[in-house]
Chimera marker file (.cmm) of the C-alpha trace (Angstrom):
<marker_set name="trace">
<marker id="1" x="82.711" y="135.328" z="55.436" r="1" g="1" b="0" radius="0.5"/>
<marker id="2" x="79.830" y="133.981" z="53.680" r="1" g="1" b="0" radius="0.5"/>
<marker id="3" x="81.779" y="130.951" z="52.378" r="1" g="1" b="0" radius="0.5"/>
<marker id="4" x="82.962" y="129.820" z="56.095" r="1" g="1" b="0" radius="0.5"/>
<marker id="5" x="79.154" y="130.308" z="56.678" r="1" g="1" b="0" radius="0.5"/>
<marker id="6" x="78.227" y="128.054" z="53.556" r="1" g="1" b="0" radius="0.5"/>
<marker id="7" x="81.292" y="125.537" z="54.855" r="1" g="1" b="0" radius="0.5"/>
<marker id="8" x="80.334" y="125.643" z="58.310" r="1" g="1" b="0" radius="0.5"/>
<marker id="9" x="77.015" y="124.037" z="57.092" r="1" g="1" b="0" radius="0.5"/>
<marker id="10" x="78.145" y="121.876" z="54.818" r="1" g="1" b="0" radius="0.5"/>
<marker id="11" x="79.920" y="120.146" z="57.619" r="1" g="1" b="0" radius="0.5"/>
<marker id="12" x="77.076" y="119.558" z="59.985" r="1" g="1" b="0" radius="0.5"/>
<marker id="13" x="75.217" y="118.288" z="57.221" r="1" g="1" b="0" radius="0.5"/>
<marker id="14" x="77.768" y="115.817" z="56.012" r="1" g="1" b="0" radius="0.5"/>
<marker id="15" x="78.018" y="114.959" z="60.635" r="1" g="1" b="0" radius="0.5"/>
<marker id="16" x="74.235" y="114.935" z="60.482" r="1" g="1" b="0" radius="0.5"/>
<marker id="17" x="74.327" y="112.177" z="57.651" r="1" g="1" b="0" radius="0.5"/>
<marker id="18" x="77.508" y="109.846" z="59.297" r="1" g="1" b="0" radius="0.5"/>
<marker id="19" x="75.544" y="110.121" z="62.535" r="1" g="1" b="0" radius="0.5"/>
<marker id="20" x="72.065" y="108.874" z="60.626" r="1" g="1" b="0" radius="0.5"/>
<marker id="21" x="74.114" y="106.118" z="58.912" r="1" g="1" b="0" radius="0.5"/>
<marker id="22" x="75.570" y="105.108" z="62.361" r="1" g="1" b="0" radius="0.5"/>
<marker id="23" x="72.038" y="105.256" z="63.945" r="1" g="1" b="0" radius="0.5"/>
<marker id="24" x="71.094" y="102.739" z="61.265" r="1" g="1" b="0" radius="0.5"/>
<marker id="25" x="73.625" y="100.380" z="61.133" r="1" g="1" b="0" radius="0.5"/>
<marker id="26" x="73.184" y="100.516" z="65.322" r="1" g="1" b="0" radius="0.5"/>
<marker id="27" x="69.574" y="100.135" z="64.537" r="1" g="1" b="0" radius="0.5"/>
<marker id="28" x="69.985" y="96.751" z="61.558" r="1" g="1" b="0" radius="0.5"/>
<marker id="29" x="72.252" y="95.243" z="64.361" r="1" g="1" b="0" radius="0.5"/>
<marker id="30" x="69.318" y="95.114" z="67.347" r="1" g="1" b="0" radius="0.5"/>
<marker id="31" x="67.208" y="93.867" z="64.504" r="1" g="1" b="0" radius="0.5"/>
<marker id="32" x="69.387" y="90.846" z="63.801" r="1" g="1" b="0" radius="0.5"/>
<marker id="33" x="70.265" y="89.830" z="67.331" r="1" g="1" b="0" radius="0.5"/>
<marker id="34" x="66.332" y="90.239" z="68.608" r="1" g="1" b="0" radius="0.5"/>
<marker id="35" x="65.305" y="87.939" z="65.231" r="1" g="1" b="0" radius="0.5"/>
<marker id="36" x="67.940" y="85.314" z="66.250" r="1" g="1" b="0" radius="0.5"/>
<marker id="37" x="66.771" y="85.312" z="69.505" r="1" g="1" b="0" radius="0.5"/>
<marker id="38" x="63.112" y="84.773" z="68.576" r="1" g="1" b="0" radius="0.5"/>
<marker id="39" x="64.274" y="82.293" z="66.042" r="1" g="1" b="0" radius="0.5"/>
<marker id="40" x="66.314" y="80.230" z="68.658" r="1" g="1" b="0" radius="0.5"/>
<marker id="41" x="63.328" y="80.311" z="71.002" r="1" g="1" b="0" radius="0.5"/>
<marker id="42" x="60.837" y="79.403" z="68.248" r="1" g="1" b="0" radius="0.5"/>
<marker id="43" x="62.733" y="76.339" z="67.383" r="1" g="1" b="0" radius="0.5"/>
<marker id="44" x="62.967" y="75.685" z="71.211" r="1" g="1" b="0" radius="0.5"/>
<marker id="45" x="59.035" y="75.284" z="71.857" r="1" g="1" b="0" radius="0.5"/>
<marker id="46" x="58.651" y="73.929" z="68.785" r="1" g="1" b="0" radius="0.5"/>
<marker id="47" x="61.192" y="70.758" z="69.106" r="1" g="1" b="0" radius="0.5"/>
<marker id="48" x="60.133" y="70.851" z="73.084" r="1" g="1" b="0" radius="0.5"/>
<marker id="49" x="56.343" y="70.681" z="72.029" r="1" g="1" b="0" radius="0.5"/>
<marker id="50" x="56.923" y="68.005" z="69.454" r="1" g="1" b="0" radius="0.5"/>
<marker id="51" x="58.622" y="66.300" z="71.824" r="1" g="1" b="0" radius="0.5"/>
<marker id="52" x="62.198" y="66.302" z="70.202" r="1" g="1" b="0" radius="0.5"/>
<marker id="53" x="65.110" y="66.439" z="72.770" r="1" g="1" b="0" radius="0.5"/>
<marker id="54" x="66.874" y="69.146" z="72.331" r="1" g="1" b="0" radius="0.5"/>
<marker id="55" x="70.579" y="67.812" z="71.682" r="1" g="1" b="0" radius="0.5"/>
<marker id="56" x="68.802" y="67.207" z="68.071" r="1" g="1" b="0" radius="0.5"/>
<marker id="57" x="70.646" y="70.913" z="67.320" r="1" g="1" b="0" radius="0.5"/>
<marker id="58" x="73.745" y="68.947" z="67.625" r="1" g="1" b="0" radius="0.5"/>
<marker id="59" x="73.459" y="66.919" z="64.757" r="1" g="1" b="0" radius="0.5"/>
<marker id="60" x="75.870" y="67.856" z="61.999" r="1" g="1" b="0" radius="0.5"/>
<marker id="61" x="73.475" y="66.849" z="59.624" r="1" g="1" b="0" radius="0.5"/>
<marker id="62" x="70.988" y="69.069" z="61.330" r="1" g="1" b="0" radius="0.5"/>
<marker id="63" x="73.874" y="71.798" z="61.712" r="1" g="1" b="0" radius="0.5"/>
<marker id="64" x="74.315" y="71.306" z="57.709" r="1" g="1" b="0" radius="0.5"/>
<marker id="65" x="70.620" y="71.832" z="56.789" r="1" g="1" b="0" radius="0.5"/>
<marker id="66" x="70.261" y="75.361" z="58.952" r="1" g="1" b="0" radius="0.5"/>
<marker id="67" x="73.374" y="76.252" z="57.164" r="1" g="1" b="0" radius="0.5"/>
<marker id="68" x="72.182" y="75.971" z="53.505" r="1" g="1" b="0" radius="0.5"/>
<marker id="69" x="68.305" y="76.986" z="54.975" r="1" g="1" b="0" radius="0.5"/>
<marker id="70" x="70.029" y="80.136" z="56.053" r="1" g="1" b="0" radius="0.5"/>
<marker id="71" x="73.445" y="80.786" z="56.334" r="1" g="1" b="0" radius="0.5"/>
<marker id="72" x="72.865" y="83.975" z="58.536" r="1" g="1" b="0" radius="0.5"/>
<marker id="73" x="71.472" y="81.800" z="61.299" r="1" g="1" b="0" radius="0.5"/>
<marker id="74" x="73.390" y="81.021" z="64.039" r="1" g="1" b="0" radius="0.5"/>
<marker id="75" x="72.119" y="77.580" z="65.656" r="1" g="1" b="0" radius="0.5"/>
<marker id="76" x="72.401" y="77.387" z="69.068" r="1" g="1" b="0" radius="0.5"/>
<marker id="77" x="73.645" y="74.321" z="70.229" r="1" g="1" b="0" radius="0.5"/>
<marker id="78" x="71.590" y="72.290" z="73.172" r="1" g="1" b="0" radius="0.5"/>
<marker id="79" x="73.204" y="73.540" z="76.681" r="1" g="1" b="0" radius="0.5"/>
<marker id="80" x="72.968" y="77.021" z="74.480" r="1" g="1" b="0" radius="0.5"/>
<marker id="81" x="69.517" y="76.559" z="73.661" r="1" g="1" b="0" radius="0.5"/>
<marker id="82" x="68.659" y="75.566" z="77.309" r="1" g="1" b="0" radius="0.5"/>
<marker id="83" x="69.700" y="78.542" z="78.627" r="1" g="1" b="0" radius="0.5"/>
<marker id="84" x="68.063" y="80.752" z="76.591" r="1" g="1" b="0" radius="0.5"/>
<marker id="85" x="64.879" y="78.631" z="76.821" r="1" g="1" b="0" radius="0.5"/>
<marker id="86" x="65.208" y="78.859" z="81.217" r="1" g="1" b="0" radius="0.5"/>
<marker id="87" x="65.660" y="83.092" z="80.599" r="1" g="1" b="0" radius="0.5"/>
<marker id="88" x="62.893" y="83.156" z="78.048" r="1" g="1" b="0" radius="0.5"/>
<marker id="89" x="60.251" y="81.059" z="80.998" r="1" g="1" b="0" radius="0.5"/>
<marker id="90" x="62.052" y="83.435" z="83.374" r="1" g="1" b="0" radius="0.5"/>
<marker id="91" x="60.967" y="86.523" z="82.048" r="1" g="1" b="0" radius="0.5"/>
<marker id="92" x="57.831" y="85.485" z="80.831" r="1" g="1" b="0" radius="0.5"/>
<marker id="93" x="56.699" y="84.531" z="84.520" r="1" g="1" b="0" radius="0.5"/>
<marker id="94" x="58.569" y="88.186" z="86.066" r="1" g="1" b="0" radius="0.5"/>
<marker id="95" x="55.771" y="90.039" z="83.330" r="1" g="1" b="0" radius="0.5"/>
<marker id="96" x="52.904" y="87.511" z="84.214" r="1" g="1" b="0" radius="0.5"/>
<marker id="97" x="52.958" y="88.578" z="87.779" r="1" g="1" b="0" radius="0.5"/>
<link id1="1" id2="2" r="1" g="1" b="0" radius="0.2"/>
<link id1="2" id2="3" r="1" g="1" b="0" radius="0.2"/>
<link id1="3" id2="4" r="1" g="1" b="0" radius="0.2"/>
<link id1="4" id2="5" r="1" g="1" b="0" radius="0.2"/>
<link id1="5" id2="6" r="1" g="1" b="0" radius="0.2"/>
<link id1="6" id2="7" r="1" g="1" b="0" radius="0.2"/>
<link id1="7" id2="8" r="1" g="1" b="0" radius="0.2"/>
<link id1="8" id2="9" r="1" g="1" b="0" radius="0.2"/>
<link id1="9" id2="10" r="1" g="1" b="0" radius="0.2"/>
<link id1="10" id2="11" r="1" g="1" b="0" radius="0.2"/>
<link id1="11" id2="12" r="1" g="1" b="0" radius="0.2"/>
<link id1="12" id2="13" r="1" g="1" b="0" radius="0.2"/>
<link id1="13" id2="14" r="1" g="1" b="0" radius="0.2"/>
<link id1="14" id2="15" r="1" g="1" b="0" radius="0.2"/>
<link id1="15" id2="16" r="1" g="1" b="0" radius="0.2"/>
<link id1="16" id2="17" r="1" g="1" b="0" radius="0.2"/>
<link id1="17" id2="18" r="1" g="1" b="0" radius="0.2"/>
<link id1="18" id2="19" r="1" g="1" b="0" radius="0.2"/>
<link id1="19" id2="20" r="1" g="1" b="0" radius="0.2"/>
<link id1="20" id2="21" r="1" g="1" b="0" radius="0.2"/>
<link id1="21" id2="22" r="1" g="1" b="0" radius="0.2"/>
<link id1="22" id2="23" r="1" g="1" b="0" radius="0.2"/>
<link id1="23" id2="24" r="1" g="1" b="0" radius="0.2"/>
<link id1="24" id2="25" r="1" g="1" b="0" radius="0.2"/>
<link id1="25" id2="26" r="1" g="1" b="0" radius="0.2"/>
<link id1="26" id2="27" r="1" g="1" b="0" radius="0.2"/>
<link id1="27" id2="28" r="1" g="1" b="0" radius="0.2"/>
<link id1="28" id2="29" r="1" g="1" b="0" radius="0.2"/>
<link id1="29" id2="30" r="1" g="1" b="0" radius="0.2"/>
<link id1="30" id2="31" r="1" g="1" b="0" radius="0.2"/>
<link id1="31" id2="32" r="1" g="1" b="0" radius="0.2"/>
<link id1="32" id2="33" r="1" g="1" b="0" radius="0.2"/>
<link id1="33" id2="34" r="1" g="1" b="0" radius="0.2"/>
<link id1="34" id2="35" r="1" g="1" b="0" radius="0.2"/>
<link id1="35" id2="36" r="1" g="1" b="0" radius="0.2"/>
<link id1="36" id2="37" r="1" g="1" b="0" radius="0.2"/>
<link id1="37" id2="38" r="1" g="1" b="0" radius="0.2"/>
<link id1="38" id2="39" r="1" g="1" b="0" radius="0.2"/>
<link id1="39" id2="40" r="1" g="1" b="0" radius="0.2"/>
<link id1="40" id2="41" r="1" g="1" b="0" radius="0.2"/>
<link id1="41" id2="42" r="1" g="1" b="0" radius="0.2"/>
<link id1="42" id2="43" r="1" g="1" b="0" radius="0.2"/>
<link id1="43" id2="44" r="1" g="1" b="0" radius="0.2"/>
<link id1="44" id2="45" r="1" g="1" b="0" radius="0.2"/>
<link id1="45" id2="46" r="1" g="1" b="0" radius="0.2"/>
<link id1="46" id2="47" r="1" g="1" b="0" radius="0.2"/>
<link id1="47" id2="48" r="1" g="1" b="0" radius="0.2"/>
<link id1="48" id2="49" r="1" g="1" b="0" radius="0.2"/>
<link id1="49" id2="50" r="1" g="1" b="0" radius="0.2"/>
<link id1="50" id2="51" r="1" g="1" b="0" radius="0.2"/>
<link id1="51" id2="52" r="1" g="1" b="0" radius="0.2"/>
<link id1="52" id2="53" r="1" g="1" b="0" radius="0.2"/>
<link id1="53" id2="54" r="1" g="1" b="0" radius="0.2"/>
<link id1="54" id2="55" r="1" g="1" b="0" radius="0.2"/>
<link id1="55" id2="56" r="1" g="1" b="0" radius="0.2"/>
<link id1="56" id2="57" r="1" g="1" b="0" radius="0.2"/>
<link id1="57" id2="58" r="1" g="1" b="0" radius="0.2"/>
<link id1="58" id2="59" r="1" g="1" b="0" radius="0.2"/>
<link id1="59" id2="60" r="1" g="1" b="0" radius="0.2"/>
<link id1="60" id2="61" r="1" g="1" b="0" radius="0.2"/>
<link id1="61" id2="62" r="1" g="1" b="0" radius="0.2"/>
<link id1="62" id2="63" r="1" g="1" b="0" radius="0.2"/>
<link id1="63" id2="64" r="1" g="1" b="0" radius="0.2"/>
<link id1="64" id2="65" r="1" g="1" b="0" radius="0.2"/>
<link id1="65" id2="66" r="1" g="1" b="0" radius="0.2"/>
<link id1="66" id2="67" r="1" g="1" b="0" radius="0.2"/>
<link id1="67" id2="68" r="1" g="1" b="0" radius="0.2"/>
<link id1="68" id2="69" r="1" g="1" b="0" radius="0.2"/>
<link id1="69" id2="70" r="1" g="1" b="0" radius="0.2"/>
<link id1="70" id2="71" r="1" g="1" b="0" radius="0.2"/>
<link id1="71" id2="72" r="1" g="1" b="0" radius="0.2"/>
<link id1="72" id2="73" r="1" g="1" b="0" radius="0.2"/>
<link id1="73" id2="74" r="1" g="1" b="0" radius="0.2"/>
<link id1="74" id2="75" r="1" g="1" b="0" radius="0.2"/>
<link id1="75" id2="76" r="1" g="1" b="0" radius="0.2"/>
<link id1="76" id2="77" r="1" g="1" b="0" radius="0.2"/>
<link id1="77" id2="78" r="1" g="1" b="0" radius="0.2"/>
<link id1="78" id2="79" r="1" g="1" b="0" radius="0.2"/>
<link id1="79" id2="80" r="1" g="1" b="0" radius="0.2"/>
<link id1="80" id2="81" r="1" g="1" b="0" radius="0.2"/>
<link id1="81" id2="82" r="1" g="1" b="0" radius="0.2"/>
<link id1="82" id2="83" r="1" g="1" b="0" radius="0.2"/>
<link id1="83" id2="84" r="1" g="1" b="0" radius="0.2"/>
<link id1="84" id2="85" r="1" g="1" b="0" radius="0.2"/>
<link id1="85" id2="86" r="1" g="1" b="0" radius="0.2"/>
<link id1="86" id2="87" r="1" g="1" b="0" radius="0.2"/>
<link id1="87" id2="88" r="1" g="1" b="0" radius="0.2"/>
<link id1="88" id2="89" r="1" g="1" b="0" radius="0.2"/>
<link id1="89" id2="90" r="1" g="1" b="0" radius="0.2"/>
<link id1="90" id2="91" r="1" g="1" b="0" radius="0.2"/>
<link id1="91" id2="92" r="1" g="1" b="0" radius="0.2"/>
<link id1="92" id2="93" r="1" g="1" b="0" radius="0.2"/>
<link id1="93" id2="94" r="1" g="1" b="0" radius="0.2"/>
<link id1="94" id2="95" r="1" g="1" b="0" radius="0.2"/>
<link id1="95" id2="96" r="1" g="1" b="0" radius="0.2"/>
<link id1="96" id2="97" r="1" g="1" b="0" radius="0.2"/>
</marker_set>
């Protein structure tokens, strides 16, 4: 009896620890998607403020450089960008008022 006790724990310790590893690995992908989203809306006010049109992230030699700058980072191309530029302005004006 004591051994199907001893078991019995065992198991929701080893369900504990896949569930903690799942909870991080949930946890690593919001991180990712949130930092390319600030990323692609960084490099939107930046090329809009220096006054860089924004099919410039359509270059292949600008494509090429993000690549080997970091290979993780997916560029967004300029109707992409756009978008996500409009939703950013969006929600920053539904929190303003």
């Amino acid at each position: 009896m004591m051994q199907n006790h001893s078991l019995d724990n065992l198991f929701k310790t080893l369900q504990l620890i896949a569930l903690q590893d799942d909870l991080q690995i949930i946890l690593t992908t919001l991180l990712v998607v949130l930092e390319q989203q600030n990323l692609n809306l960084a490099l939107a006010e930046a090329l809009h403020s220096a006054g860089v049109d924004l099919s410039f992230v359509d270059n292949p030699d600008v494509i090429q450089f993000f690549q080997y700058l970091r290979s993780s980072f997916k560029l967004l191309n300029e109707r992409e960008l756009e978008k996500a530029t409009i939703q950013a302005d969006y929600r920053k004006i539904i929190v303003v008022n």
